[in-house]
N, C-alpha and C positions, 0 to 999 in steps of 0.2 A: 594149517598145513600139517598134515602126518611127518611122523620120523624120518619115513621114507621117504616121501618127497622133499623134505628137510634137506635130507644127506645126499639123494640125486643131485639137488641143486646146488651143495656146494660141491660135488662131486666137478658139476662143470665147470667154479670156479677153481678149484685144483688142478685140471687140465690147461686152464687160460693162463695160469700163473705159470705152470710148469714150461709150458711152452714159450711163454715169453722168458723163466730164465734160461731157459739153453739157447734162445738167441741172444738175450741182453745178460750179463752176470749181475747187473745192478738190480735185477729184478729176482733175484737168487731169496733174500732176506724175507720177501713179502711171501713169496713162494711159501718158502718153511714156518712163518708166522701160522700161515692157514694148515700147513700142513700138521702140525702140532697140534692145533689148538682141534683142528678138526677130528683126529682120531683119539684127544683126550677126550674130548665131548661125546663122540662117537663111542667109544668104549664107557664111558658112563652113561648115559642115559639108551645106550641103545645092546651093544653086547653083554654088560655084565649083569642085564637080565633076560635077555634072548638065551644065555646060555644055559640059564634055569630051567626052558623049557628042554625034555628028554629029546623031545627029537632036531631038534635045533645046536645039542651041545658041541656036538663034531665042526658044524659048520663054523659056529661061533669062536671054540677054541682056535680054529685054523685063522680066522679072519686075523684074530688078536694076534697070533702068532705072526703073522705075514705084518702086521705093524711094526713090531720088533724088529724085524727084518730092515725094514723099511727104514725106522731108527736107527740101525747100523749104518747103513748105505749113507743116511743123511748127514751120520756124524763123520764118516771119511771123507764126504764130500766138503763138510764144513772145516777141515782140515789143510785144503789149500787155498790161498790166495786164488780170487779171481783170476789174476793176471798170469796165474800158473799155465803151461801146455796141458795140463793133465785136466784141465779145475771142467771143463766142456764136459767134457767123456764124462767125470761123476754126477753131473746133473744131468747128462742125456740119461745112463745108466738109474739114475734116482727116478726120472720122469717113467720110465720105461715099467721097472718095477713097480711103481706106484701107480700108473696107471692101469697096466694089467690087473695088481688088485682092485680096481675101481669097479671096471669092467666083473671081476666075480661078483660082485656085491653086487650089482646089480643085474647080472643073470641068473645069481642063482640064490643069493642068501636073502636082498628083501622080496621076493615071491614068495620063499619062505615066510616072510614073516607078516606078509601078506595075510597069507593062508593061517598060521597058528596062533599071531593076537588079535584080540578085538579089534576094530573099529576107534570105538574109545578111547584105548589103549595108546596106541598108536598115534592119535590126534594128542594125548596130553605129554606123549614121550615128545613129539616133534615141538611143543610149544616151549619145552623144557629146554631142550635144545638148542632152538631157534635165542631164545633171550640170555643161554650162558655163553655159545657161540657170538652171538653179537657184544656182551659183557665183555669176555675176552678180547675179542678183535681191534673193540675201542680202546684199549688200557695200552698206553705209550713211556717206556720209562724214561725219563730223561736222561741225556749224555750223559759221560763221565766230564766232571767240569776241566778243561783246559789249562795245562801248568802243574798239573800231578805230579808230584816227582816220586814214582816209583822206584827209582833205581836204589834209595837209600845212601848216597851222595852227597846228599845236601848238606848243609850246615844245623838244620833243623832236622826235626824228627819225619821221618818217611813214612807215607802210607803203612809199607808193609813194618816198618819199625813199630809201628802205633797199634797197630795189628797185634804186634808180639812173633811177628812172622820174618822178621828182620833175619834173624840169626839160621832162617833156613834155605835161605841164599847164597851159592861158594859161588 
């Protein structure tokens, strides 16, 4: 599978997520895992050398630039509680954005890029893709363990005591 098709197809799973979290909030988390992990991926193996090409640069800088974007939107969004009235409206507004950019990328930048790499090219960007995309997606951290006492409270020494970050707590 080329890049292109690579990124089409999790293009469609970024729309299934998205739309499942603006109806479910529990489905928020999975959402942004792919969202992330997709235009980290995406911006390395696919725009930070699309933009090398001259006549690709404009498009490429813009794409990147509209992730950024995107990145803002995700961290306000990541800012309320599910359970918040506001928390809907930034994942409709998140999907909304992010999918419009979907939709450019694939109107107008991979035709492009269709058109200006190889063949080749393009079949080894997508296999590159396809297996650090998949690397990333498997990789699950484990919880924070249960009984932490943050507060620094305790009788013993705290997290953030232990840390050295104790003292930056009023």
């Amino acid at each position: 599978m080329d890049i292109v098709d690579a990124l089409v197809e999790h293009h469609q799973v970024l729309r299934q997520l998205s739309q499942q979290a603006e109806e479910d909030p529990a489905a928020f988390a999975e959402y942004i895992r792919h969202l992330v992990v997709h235009h980290t991926m995406e911006e390395k193996y696919f725009y930070d050398l699309f933009e090398q090409v001259p006549a690709a640069r404009h498009a490429s800088l813009e794409a990147v630039n509209e992730h950024h974007i995107i990145e803002l939107i995700l961290k306000d969004a990541e800012g309320f509680p599910p359970e918040h009235d506001r928390f809907p409206i930034k994942v409709e507004g998140l999907s909304e954005y992010t999918n419009h950019h979907l939709d450019e990328e694939e109107m107008e930048v991979f035709p492009m890029a269709r058109q200006l790499l190889a063949a080749k090219d393009l079949a080894a960007l997508g296999a590159a893709f396809q297996e650090a995309k998949e690397n990333l997606l498997n990789v699950r951290l484990p919880e924070v363990p249960a009984g932490i006492d943050t507060s620094g409270r305790s009788a013993g020494r705290s997290v953030a005591a232990g840390l050295g970050i104790g003292s930056l707590k009023k």
